[in-house]
DRENDO-1510 file (C-alpha; in Angstrom, 1 decimal, always signed):
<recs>
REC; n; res; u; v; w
REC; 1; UNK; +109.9; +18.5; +5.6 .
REC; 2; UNK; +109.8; +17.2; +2.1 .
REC; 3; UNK; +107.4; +17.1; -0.5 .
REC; 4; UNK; +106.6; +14.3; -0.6 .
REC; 5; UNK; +106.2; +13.8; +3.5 .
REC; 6; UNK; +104.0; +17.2; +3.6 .
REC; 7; UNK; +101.6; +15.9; +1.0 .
REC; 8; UNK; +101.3; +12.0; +3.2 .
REC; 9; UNK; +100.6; +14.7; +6.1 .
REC; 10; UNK; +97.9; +16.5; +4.4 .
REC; 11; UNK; +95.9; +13.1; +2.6 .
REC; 12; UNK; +96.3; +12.0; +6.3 .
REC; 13; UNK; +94.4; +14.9; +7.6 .
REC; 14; UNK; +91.8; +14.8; +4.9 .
REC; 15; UNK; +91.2; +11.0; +5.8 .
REC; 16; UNK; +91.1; +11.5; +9.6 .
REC; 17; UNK; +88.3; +14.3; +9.3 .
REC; 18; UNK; +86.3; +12.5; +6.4 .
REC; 19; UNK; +86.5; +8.9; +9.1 .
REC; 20; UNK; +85.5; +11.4; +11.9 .
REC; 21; UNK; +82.5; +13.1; +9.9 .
REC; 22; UNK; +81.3; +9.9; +8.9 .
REC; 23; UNK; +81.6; +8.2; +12.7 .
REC; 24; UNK; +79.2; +11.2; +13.4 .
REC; 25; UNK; +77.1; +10.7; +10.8 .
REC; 26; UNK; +76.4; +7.4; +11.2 .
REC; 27; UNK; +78.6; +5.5; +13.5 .
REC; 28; UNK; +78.5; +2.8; +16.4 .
REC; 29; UNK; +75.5; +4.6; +18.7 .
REC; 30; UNK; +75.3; +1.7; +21.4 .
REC; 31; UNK; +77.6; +3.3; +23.6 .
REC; 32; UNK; +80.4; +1.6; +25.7 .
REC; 33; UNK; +82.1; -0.1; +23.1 .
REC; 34; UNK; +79.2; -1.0; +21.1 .
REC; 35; UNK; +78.7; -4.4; +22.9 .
REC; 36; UNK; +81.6; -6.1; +21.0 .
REC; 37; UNK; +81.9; -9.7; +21.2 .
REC; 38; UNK; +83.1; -10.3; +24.7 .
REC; 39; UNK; +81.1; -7.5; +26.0 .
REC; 40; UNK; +78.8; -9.0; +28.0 .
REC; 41; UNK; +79.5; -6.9; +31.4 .
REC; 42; UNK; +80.6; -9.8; +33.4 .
REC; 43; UNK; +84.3; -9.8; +32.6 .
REC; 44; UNK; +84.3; -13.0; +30.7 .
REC; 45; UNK; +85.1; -14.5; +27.9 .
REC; 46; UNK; +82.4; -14.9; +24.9 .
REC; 47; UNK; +82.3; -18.5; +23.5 .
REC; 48; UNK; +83.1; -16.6; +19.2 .
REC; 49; UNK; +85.6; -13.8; +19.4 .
REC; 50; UNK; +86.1; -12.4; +16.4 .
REC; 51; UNK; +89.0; -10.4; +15.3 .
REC; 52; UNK; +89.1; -8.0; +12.0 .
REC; 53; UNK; +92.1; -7.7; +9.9 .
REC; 54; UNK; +92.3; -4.5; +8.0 .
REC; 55; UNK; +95.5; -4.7; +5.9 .
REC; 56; UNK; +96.5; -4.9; +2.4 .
REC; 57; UNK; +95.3; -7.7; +0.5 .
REC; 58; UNK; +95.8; -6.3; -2.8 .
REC; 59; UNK; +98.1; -3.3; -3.8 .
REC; 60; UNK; +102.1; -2.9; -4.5 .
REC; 61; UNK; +102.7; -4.1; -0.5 .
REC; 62; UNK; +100.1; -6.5; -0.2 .
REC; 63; UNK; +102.4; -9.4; +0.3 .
REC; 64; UNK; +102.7; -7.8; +3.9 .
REC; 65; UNK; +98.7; -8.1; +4.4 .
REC; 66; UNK; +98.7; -11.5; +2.6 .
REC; 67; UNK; +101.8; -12.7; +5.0 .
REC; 68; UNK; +100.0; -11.3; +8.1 .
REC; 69; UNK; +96.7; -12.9; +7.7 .
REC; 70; UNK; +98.3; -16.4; +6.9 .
REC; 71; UNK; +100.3; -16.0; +10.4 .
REC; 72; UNK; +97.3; -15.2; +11.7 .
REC; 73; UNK; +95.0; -18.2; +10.3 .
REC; 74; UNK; +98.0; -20.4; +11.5 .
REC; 75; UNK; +97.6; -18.6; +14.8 .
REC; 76; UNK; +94.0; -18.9; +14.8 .
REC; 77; UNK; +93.8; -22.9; +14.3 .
REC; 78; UNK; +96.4; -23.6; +17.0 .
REC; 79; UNK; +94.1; -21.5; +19.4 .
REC; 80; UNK; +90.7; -23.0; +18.6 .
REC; 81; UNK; +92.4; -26.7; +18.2 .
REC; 82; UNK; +93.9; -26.9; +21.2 .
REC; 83; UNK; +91.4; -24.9; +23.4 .
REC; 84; UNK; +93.4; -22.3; +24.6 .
REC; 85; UNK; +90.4; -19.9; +26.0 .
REC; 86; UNK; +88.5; -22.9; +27.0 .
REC; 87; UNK; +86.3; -25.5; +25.7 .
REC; 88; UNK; +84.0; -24.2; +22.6 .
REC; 89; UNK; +85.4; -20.6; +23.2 .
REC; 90; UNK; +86.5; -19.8; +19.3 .
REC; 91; UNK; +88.3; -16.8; +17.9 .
REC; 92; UNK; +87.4; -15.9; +14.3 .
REC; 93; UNK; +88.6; -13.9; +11.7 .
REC; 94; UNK; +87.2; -10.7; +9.6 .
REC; 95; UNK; +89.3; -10.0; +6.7 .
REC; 96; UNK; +89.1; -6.0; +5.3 .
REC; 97; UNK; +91.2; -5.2; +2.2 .
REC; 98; UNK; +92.8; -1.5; +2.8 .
REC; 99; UNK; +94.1; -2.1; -1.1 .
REC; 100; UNK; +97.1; +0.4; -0.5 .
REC; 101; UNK; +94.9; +4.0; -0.3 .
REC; 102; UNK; +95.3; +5.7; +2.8 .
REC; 103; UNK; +91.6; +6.9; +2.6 .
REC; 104; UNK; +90.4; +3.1; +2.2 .
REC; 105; UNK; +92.5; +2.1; +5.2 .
REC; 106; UNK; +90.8; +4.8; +7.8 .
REC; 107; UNK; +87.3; +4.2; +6.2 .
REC; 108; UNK; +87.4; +0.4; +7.2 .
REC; 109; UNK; +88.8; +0.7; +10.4 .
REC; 110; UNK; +85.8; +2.9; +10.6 .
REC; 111; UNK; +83.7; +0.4; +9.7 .
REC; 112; UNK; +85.4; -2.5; +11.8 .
REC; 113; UNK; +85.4; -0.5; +15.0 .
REC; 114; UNK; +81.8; +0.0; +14.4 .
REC; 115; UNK; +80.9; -3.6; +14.5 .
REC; 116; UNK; +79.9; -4.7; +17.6 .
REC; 117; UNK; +80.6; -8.0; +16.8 .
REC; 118; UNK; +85.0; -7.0; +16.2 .
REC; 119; UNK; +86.9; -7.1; +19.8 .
REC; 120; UNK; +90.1; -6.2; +18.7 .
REC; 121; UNK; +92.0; -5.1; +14.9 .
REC; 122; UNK; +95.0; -5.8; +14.0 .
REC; 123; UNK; +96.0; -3.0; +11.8 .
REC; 124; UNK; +97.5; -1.7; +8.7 .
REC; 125; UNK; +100.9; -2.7; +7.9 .
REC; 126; UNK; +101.8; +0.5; +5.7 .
REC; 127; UNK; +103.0; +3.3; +8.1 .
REC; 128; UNK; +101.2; +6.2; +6.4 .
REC; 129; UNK; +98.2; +4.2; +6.7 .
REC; 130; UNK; +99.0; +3.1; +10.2 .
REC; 131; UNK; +99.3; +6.4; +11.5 .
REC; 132; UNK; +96.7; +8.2; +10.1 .
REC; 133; UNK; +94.0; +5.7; +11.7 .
REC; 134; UNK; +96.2; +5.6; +15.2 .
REC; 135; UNK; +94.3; +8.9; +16.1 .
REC; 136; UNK; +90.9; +6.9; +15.3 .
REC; 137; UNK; +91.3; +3.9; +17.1 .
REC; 138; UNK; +92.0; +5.8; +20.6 .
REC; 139; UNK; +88.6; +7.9; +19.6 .
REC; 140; UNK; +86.8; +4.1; +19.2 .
REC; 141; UNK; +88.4; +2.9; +21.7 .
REC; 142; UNK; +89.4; -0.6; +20.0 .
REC; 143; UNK; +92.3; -2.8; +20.6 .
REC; 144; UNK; +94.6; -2.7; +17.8 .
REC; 145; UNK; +97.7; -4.5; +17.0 .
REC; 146; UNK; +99.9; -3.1; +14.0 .
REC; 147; UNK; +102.4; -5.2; +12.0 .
REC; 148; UNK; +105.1; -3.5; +10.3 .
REC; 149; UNK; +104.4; +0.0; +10.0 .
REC; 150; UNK; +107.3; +1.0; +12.1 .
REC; 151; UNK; +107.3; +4.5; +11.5 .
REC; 152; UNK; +106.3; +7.4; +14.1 .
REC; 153; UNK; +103.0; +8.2; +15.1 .
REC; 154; UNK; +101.5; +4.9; +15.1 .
REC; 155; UNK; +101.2; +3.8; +19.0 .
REC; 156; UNK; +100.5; +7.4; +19.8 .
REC; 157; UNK; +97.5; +6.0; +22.9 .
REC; 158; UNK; +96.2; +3.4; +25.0 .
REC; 159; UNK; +94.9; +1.4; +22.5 .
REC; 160; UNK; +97.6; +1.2; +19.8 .
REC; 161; UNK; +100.0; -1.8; +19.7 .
REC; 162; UNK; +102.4; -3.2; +17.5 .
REC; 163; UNK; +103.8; -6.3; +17.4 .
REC; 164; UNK; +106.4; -6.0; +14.8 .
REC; 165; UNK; +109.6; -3.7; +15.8 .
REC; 166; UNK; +110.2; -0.9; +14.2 .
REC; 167; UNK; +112.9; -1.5; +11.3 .
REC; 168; UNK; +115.8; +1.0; +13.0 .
REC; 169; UNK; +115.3; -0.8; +16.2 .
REC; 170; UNK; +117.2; -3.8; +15.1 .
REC; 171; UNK; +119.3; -2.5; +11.7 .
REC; 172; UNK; +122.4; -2.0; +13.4 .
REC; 173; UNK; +123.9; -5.8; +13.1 .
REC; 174; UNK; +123.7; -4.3; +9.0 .
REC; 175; UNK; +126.2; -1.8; +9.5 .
REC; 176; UNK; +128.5; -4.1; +12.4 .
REC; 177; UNK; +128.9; -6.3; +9.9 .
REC; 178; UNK; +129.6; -3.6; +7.0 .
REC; 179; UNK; +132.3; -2.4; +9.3 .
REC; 180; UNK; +133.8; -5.7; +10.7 .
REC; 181; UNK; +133.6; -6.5; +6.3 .
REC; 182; UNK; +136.5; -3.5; +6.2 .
REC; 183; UNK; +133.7; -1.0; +4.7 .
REC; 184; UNK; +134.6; +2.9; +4.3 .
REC; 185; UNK; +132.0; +4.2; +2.1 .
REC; 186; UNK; +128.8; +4.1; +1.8 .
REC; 187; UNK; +125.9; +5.4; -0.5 .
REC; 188; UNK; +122.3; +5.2; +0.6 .
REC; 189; UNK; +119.6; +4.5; -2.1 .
REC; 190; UNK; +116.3; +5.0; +0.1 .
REC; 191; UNK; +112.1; +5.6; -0.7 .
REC; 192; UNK; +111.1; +9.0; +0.5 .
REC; 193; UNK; +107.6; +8.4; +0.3 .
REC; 194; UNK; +107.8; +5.0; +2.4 .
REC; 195; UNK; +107.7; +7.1; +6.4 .
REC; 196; UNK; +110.3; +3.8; +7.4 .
REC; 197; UNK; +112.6; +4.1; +4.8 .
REC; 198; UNK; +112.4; +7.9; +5.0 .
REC; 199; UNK; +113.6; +7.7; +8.3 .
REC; 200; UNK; +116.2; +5.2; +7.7 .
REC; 201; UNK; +117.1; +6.6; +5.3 .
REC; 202; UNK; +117.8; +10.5; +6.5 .
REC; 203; UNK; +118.5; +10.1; +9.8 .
REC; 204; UNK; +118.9; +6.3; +11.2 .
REC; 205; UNK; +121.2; +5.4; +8.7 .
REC; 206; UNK; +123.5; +8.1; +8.6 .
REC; 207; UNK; +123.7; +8.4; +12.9 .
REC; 208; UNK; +124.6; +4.1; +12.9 .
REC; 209; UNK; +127.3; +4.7; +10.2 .
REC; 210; UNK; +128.9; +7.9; +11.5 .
REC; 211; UNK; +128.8; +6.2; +15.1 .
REC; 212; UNK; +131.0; +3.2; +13.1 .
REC; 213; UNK; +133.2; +5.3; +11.3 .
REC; 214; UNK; +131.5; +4.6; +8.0 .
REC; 215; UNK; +131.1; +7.6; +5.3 .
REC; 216; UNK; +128.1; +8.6; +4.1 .
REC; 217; UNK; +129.1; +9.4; +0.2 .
REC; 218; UNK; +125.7; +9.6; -1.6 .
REC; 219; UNK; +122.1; +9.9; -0.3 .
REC; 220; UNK; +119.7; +9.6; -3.0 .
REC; 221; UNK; +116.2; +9.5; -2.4 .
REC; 222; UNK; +113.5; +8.5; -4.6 .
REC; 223; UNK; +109.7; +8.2; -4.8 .
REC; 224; UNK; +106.6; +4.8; -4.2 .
REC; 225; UNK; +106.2; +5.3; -8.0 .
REC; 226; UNK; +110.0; +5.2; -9.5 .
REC; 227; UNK; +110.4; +2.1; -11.1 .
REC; 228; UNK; +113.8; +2.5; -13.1 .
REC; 229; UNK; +117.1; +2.9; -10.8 .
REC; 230; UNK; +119.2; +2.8; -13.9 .
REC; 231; UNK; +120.2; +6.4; -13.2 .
REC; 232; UNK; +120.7; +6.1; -9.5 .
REC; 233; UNK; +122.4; +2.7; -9.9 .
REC; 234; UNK; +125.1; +4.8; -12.8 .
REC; 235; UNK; +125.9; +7.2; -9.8 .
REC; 236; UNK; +126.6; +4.7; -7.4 .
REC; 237; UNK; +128.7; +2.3; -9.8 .
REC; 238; UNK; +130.5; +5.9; -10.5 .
REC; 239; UNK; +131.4; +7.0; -7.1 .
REC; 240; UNK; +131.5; +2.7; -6.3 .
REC; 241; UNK; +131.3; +2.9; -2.3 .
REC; 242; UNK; +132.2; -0.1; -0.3 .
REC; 243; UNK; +128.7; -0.8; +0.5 .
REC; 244; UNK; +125.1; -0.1; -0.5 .
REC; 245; UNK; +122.3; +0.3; +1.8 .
REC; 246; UNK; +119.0; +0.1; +0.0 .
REC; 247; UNK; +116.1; +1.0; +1.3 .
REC; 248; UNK; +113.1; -0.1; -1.0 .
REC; 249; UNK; +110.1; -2.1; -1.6 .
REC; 250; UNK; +110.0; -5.2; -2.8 .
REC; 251; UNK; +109.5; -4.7; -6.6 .
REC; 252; UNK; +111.9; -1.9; -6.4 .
REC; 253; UNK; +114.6; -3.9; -4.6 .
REC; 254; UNK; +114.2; -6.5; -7.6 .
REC; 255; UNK; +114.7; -3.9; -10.3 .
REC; 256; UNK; +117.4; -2.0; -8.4 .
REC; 257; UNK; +119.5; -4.9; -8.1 .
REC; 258; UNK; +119.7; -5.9; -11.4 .
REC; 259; UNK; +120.4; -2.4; -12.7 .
REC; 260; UNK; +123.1; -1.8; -10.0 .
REC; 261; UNK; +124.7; -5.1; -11.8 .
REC; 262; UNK; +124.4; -3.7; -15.2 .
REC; 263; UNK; +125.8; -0.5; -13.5 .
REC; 264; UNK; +129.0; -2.1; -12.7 .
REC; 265; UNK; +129.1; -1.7; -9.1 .
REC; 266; UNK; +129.8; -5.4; -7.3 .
REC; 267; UNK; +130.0; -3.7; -3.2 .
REC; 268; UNK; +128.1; -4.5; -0.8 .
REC; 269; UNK; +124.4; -4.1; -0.8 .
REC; 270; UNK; +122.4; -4.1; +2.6 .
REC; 271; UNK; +118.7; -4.0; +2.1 .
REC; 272; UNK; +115.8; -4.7; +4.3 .
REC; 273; UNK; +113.5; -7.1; +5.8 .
REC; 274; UNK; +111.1; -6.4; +3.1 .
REC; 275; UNK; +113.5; -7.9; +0.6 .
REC; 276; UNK; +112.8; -11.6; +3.1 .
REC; 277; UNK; +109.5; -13.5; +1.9 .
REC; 278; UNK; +111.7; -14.5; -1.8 .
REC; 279; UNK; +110.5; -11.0; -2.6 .
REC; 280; UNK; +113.9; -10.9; -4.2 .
REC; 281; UNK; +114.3; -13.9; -6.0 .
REC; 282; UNK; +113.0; -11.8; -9.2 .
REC; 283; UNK; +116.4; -10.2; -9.4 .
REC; 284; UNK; +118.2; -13.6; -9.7 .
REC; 285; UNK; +121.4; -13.9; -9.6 .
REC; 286; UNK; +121.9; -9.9; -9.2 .
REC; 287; UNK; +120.5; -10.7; -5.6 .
REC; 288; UNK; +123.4; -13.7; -4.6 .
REC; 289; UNK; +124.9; -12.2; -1.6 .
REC; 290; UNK; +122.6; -9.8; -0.4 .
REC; 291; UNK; +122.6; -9.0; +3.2 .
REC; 292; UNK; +119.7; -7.5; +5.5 .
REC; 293; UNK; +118.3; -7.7; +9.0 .
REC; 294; UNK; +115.6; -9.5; +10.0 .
REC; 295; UNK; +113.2; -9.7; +12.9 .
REC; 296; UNK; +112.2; -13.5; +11.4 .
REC; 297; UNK; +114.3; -16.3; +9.6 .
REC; 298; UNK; +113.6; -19.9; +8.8 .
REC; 299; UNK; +117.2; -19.9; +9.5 .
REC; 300; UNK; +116.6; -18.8; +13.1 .
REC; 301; UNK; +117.0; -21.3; +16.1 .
REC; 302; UNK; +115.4; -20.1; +18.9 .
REC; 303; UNK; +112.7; -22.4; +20.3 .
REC; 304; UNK; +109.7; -20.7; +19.3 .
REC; 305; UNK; +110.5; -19.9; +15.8 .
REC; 306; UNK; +111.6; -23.2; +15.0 .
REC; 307; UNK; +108.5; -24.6; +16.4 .
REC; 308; UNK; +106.4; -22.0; +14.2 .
REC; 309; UNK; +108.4; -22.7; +10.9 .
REC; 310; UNK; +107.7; -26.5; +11.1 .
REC; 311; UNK; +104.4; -25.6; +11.9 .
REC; 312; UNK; +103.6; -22.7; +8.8 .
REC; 313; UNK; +105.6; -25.2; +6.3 .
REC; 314; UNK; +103.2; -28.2; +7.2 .
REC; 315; UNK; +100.2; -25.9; +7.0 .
REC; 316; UNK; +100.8; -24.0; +3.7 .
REC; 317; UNK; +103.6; -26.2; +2.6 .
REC; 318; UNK; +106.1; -23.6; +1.5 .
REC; 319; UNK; +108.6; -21.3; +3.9 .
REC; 320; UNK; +107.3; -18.8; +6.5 .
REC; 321; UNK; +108.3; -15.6; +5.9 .
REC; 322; UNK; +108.4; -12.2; +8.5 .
REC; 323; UNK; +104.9; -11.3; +7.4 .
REC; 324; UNK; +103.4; -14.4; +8.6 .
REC; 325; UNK; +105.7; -14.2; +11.8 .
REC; 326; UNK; +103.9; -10.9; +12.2 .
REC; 327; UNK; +100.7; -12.2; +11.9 .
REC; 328; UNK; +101.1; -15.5; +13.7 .
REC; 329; UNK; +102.7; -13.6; +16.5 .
REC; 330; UNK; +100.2; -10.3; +16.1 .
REC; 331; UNK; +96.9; -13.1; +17.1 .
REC; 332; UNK; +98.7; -15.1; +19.8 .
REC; 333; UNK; +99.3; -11.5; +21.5 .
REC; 334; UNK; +95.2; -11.2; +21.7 .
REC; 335; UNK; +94.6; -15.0; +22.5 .
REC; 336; UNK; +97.2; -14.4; +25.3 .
REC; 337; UNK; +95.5; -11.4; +26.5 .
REC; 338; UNK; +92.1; -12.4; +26.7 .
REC; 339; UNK; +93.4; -15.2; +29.1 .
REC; 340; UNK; +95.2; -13.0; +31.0 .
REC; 341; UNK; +92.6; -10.2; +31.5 .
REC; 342; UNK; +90.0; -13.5; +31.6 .
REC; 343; UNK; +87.7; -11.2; +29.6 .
REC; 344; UNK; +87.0; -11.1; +25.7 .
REC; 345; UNK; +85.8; -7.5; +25.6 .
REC; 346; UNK; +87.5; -4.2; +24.1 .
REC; 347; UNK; +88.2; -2.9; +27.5 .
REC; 348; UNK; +89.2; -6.5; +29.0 .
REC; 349; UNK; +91.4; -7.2; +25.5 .
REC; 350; UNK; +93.4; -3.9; +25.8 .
REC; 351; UNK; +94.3; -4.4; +29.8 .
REC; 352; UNK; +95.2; -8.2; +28.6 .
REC; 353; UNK; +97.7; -6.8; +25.9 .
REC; 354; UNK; +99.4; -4.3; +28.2 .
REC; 355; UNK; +99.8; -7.0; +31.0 .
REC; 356; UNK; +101.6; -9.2; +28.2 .
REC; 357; UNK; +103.4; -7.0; +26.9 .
REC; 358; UNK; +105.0; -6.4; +30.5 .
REC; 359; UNK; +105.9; -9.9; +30.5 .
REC; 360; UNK; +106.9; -10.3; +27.6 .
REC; 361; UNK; +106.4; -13.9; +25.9 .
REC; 362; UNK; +108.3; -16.2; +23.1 .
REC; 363; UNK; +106.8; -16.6; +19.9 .
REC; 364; UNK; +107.8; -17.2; +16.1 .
REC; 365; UNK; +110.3; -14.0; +16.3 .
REC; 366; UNK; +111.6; -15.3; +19.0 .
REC; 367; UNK; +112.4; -13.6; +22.6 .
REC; 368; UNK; +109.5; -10.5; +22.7 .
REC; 369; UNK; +110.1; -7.9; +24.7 .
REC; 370; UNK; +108.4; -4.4; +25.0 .
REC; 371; UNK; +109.3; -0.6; +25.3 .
REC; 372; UNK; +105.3; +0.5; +26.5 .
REC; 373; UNK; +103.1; -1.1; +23.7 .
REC; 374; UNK; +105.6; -1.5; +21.2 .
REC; 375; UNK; +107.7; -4.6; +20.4 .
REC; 376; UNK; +111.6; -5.5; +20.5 .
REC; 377; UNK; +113.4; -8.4; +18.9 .
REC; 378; UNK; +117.1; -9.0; +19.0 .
REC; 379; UNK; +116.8; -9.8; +15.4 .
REC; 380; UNK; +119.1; -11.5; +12.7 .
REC; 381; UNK; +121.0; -10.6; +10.1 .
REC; 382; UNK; +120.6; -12.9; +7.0 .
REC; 383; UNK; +122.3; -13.7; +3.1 .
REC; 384; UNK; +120.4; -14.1; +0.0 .
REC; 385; UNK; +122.3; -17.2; -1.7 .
REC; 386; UNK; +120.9; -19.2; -4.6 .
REC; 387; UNK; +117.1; -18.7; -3.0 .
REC; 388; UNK; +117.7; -19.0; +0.6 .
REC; 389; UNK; +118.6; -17.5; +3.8 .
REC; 390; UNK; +121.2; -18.5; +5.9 .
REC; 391; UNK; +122.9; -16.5; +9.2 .
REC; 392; UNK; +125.3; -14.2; +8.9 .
REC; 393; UNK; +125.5; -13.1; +12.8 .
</recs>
């Protein structure tokens, strides 16, 4: 284990004893889910259901909570609109801002899963985050739906969920296409302190690219708070492999790429979903041709996420990105559980997800399918060109 993995570990721990002391201390005391909206005893559905989001809204990854709660709204109005739990039944939405501290993040799911009024959460999008209040929610016994955070350790019970598939379980159309392109060599370029890239980066990665006869000739790892790659981009121009797979977040990705450029190197570079959402227009034209996969495009065709792209664009009048995909697809999950469990309560929400997530259902990323509670998506690989995405494969 790495430094910088052991010290995540231990500011876990720390949080998940300070959220239990304080749940002790002064927690939800009504017993049996603390009669959360919904909870009415007789199975059904409560005419205001009201969901809390607690995700980034501020921070270095807040565009994921910010993506995921405008998914969400989107999700939210086509619900209500349209009547989907029945006539006046409403579902509404709590927003809590996690602002990128581990800490923050378990202390207000603490505080959302002791509101009687919250039926279900949809949870933090940063893994170390996500996994740290995993533990919790099974203890609270509250429905909760991650986005992103597709690390380990996050739907670790019965009540953990996540919408968005992990990053590994569709990054292998990166590296077919790095081999069908003629590509030999490879260097890695990857955050240690992110759990996703981490993984990725020292394990995922290397296994895909060994399994395609790809060579693995660098592997340099860096930290959340490097913000100059000028050094790592000078080794890679220097050894000049026939690809790149990056593995940072979004303001990193924009720096990296233009330094790689000064560097010399003109390969290859794969990168991530996290570079979608124009989070890498900053780099200009350092960022033309840029590859990564995808589990949302505006470019993709399938029924459902064409129907959902016309539909964000006319809402917010711009381009959905995967972050709103997430959070669009994240609500519709619950709104399709409640109807399928016919009751709006914790207990009644959490039987609803499983039986969806058995079945499956189409949505803005397309085809859903489930291993357990945890999402699968074939995908799609994508090119940064001039500002847009187009398909690759």
């Amino acid at each position: 284990m790495n430094r910088g993995r052991m010290r995540t570990n231990v500011l876990a721990g720390l949080a998940v004893a300070a959220v239990f002391t304080t749940a002790a201390c002064g927690g939800n005391d009504g017993g049996d889910n603390g009669g959360a909206s919904g909870d009415n005893g007789d199975g059904g559905i409560a005419e205001t259901i009201t969901i809390a989001q607690v995700q980034d809204q501020t921070g270095p990854v807040s565009y994921a909570g910010v993506g995921a709660k405008e998914g969400a709204e989107l999700a939210i109005e086509e619900i209500n609109e349209e009547g989907f739990l029945g006539d006046g039944v409403t579902i509404e939405m709590e927003e809590l801002d996690t602002g990128g501290e581990i800490e923050r993040a378990a202390s207000e799911m603490n505080k959302a899963m002791a509101d009687p009024n919250v039926s279900a959460i949809i949870g933090p999008t940063q893994s170390q985050q996500a996994a740290t209040v995993a533990p919790l929610v099974g203890r609270g016994e509250v429905p909760t739906v991650f986005t992103q955070a597709g690390s380990e350790g996050v739907v670790v019970n019965d009540w953990t969920f996540r919408a968005t598939p992990p990053m590994e379980s569709y990054y292998e159309p990166a590296l077919d296409y790095l081999e069908e392109q003629g590509a030999e060599t490879v260097s890695v370029l990857y955050n240690a302190t992110f759990p996703t890239f981490a993984l990725l980066g020292e394990d995922d990665v290397p296994a895909m690219a060994e399994e395609r006869g790809l060579e693995v000739v660098q592997s340099l790892a860096v930290q959340m708070t490097t913000q100059d790659f000028a050094g790592q981009s000078q080794q890679i121009a220097r050894e000049n492999p026939d690809a790149v797979v990056m593995l940072l977040i979004a303001p990193q990705s924009v720096t990296a790429m233009k330094q790689l450029g000064t560097a010399g190197y003109e390969g290859q570079v794969s990168a991530t979903s996290v570079q979608a959402a124009g989070n890498i227009a900053a780099a200009g034209d350092a960022a033309n041709g840029l590859i990564y996969p995808v589990p949302y495009s505006t470019a993709m065709e399938a029924e459902g996420s064409v129907a959902f792209t016309e539909a964000f664009e006319e809402k917010f009048g711009k381009d959905a990105n995967p972050y709103n995909a997430d959070g669009y697809d994240a609500m519709w999950w619950i709104a399709r559980a409640i109807e399928a469990s016919g009751d709006s309560s914790r207990e009644g929400i959490r039987e609803g997800l499983e039986q969806v997530a058995s079945e499956g259902y189409s949505g803005a990323m397309g085809d859903v399918t489930f291993e357990g509670n945890d999402a699968r998506v074939p995908g799609a690989l994508v090119r940064w060109e001039d500002g847009a995405e187009t398909l690759v494969q």
